[in-house]
N, C-alpha and C positions, 0 to 999 in steps of 0.2 A: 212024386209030385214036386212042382218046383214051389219055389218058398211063397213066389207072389199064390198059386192056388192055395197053398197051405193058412196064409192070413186069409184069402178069402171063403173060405172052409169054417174057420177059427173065429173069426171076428163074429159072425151071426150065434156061432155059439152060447161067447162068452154076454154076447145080448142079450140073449134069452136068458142065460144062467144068472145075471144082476137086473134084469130087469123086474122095477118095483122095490129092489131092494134100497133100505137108506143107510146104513152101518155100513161105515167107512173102512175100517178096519177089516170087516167082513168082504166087503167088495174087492178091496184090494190085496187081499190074501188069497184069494180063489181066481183072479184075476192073474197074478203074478203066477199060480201053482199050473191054472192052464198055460201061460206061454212055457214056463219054464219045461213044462214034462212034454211040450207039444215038439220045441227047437232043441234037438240036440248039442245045438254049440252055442246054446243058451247057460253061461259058467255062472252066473248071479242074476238074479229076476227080483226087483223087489223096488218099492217106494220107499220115498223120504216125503215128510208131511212138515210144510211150514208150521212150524211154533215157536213162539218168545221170540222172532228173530234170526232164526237159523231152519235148516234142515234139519228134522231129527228120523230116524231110524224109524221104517215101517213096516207091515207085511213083507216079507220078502221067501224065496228059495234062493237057497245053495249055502257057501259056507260061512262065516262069520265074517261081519260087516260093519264100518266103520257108523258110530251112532248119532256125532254131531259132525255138522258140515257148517262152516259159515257164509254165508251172502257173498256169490264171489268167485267162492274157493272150488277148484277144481272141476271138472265136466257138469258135477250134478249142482253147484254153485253158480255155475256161470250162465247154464240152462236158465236156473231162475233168476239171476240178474238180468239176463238177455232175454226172457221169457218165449228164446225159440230152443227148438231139437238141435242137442249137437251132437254130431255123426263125428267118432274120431276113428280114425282107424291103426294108430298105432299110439298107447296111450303115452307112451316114453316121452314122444315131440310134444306134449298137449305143457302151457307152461302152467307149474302149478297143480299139474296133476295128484290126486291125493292117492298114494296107492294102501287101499286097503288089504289086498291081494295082493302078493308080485307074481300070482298067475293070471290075471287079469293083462290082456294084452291090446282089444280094444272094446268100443264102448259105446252107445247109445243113451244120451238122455231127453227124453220130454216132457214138456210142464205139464200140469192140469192145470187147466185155468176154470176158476168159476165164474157165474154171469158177465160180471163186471169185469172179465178177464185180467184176474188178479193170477198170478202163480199161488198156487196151495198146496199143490206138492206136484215130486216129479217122478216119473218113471226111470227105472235105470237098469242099464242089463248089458253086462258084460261078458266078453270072450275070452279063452284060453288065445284063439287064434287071430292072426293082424287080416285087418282090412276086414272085418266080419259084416258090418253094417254098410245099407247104402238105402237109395234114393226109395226102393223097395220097401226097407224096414221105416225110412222115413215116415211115406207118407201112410203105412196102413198101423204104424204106433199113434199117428197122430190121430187118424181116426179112432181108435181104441181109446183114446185118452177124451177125448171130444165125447164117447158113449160113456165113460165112466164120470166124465165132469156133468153130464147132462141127466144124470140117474145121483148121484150125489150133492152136486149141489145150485140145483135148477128152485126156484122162490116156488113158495108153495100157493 
């Protein structure tokens, strides 16, 4: 299966699987567990959830993870200061890079944005291998992110 079927396979899934649900933590741990065990060159799958001011550490898969992130600061920093996806594909060139790995080699982040399209937190999911992400993972995290912000934090 190529990767574009595989998100479109995946993505109805993990709909059906959060939808109704409102626990954030839950959504995004079940969230992250399906892409992580679904993409094999998926090295770290996991959220950071704005609080006080910063990124801090959320549901995630894989190995241990950096738990505060500043406004700013490196791929998942800059995501939410810039409040778009950023696609890097060799983390070494990224400036500022925070390497919580150094088998992390590149990296995808997208925000969640809620109604008022604030960043609330962001998705992040790293590779062993360079160039892993593209226009592909782009646009079907962004959709996935769009279902998890619209099942979390849509006005009741």
């Amino acid at each position: 299966m190529t990767k574009k079927e595989t998100y479109e396979e995946v993505i109805p899934q993990i709909r059906s699987l959060i939808s109704g649900e409102t626990d954030e933590i839950s959504v995004m741990a079940n969230v992250a567990a399906v892409l992580h065990t679904t993409f094999d060159e998926f090295f770290w799958t996991g959220f950071y959830l704005v609080r006080e001011g910063e990124l801090r550490l959320g549901p995630f898969q894989g190995p241990l993870a950096c738990m505060h992130i500043q406004y700013g600061r490196g791929v998942c920093g800059t995501a939410w200061k810039e409040a778009q996806t950023q696609v890097v594909p060799d983390v070494e060139l990224f400036p500022g890079h925070i390497a919580c790995s150094s088998l992390s080699r590149s990296e995808i982040v997208v925000p969640v944005k809620n109604e008022a399209q604030e960043v609330v937190a962001v998705l992040d999911i790293d590779s062993k291998q360079l160039a892993t992400f593209d226009d592909i993972d782009r646009e079907y995290l962004e959709q996935l992110c769009a279902i998890v912000s619209s099942e979390l934090y849509k006005k009741s």
